[in-house]
N, C-alpha and C positions, 0 to 999 in steps of 0.2 A: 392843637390846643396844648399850650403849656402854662401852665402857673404856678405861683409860689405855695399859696393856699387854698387846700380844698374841704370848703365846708358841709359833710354830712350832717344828714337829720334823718330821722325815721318819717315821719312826716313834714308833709310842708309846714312852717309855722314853730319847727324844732330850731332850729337855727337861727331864729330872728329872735327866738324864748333864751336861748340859753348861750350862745356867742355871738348875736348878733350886734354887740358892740365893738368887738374885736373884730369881725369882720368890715364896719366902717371906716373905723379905726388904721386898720390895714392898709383898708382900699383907698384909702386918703394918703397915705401915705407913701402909694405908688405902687404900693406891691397888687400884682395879680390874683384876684383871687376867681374861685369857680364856686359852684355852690349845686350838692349832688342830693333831693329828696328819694327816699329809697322809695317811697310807696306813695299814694295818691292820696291817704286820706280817707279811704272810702268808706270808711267804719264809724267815721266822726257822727257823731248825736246829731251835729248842726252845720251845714252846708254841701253843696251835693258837689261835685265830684269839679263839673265844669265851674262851681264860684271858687274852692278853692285851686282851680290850675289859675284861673285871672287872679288872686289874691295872690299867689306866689310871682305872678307874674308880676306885678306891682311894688311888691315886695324886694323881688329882686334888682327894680333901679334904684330902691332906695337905701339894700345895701350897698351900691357901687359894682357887684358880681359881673365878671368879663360873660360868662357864660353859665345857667342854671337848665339840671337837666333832670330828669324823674328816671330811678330803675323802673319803676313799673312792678316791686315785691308788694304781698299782699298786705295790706293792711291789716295788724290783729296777729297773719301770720310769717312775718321776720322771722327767720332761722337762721344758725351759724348751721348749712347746711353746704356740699359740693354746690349745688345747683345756684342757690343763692350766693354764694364763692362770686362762681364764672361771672356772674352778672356783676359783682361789686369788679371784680379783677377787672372786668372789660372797660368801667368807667375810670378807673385807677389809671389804667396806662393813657385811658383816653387825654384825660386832665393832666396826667404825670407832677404832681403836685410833691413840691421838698417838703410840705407838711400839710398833716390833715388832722382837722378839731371833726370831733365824734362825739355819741355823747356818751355821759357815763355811766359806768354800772348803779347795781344797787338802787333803782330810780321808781317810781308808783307804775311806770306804764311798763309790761312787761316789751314791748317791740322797742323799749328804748335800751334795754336790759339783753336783750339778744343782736342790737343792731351796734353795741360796743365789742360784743363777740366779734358780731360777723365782719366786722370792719377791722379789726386788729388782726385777724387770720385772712383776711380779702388780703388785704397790704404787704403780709409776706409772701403769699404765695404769685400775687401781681409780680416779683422780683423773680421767679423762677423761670428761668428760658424754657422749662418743658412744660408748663403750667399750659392746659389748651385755651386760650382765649387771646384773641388780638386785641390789639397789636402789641408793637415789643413789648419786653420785660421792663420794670419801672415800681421805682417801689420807696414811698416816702421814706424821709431820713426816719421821720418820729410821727407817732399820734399823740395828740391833746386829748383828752376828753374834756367838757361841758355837761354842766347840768341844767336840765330843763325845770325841777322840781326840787327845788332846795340845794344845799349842801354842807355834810354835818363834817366830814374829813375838812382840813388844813389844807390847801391847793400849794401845789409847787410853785405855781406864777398867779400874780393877780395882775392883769393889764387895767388900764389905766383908762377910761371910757367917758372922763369928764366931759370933754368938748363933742362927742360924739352921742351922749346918752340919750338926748331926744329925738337923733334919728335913729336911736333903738327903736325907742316906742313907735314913733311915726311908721316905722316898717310893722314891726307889730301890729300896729294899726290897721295897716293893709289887709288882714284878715278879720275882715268884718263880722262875719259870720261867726269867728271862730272866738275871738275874746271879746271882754268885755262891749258890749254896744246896744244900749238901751234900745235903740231905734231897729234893730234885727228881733223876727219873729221867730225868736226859736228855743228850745226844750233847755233849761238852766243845766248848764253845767259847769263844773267846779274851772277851770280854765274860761272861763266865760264870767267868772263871776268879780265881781268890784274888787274882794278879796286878792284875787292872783294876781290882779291886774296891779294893783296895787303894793301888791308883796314882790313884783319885779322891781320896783323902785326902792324897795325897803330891803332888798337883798345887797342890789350896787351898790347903795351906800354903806351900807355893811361894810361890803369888801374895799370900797373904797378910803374908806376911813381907819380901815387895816393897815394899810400903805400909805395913809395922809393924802388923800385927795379926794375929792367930792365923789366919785362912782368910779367901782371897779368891777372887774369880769375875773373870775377863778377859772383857771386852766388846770387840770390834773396828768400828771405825769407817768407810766409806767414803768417807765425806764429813766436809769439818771439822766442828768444833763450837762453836757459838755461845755466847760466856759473854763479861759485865758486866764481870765480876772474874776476874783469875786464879786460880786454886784456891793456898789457901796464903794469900790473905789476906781469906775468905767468910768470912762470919760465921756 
């Protein structure tokens, strides 16, 4: 397996919340993308374990993803720890991806707050030929971060998700259990609630009307970004 882009989430249902336009986006566009859940879920208020592996499974023909695969870390407890390392390294070289959206710091869930650690330090150490984890060494150009849960920083890129933003939500969708859906019996939670479901729509346009266009997705940066030409006079 190789692709251009590989999309981390601490749970299933991060990535369809917080880039999951840019991953359509992408994927319509021809580039490879993969799509790696570090943990199962299994903490969530509202759906058990086996509804959300079929929701992400749903999910992911509706992002276009060549291939989605779960670490298998705990849910609740994400660490930038060695152990949890090896395990991110192993799916890094697996995927071998020239770039990888994570999400970002600073965020309400603390496993999405440790899974920006652990995935910025996974990605270097994936590039070390003594690093112990197969296979070879491989180690993205750059990470993006996403946010799941707002964003008050200025993003370095905001992509462009017009034409794609309804099958944001349609993959969103996919997790029945997990957001908004009147018709599922389960315990209110603030991700589940009309509000969020609602305020992903009132964020894209946000960002999109930042850039002049009906919906956009904020990308954050760590490191500069290498370009020819300034944007504004590419062709």
């Amino acid at each position: 397996m190789s692709v251009d882009v590989l999309a981390i989430g601490a749970h299933p249902d991060d990535i369809e919340a917080g880039a999951g336009g840019v991953v359509i986006a992408l994927a319509r566009q021809g580039y490879r993308v993969g799509a790696l859940d570090l943990s199962r879920g299994e903490l969530g208020s509202r759906g058990s374990v086996a509804e959300r592996d079929e929701e992400a499974r749903q999910a992911a023909r509706v992002l276009g993803v060549a291939e989605r695969l779960n670490a298998g870390l705990p849910d609740g407890g994400i660490a930038n720890t060695p152990e949890q390392q090896k395990a991110v390294v192993r799916h890094i070289r697996h995927f071998q991806p020239r770039i990888i959206l994570a999400p970002m710091n600073h965020d309400r869930h603390p496993d999405h707050n440790a899974a920006h650690d652990l995935v910025r330090d996974a990605n270097f150490f994936a590039g070390l030929t003594e690093f112990d984890a197969p296979p070879p060494p491989h180690r993205a150009d750059i990470v993006y971060g996403y946010r799941v849960h707002g964003a008050s920083a200025v993003p370095e890129i905001v992509i462009d998700i017009s034409e794609v933003f309804e099958q944001k939500m349609e993959a969103m969708a996919a997790y029945r259990s997990q957001f908004h859906n009147p018709d599922y019996d389960g315990p209110a939670t603030y991700v589940a609630s009309k509000e969020f479901w609602d305020s992903v729509r009132t964020r894209a346009s946000y960002w999109g009307h930042r850039i002049g266009v009906e919906y956009g997705e904020p990308l954050f940066a760590s490191l500069p970004i290498g370009l020819t030409t300034p944007p504004g006079l590419q062709e």
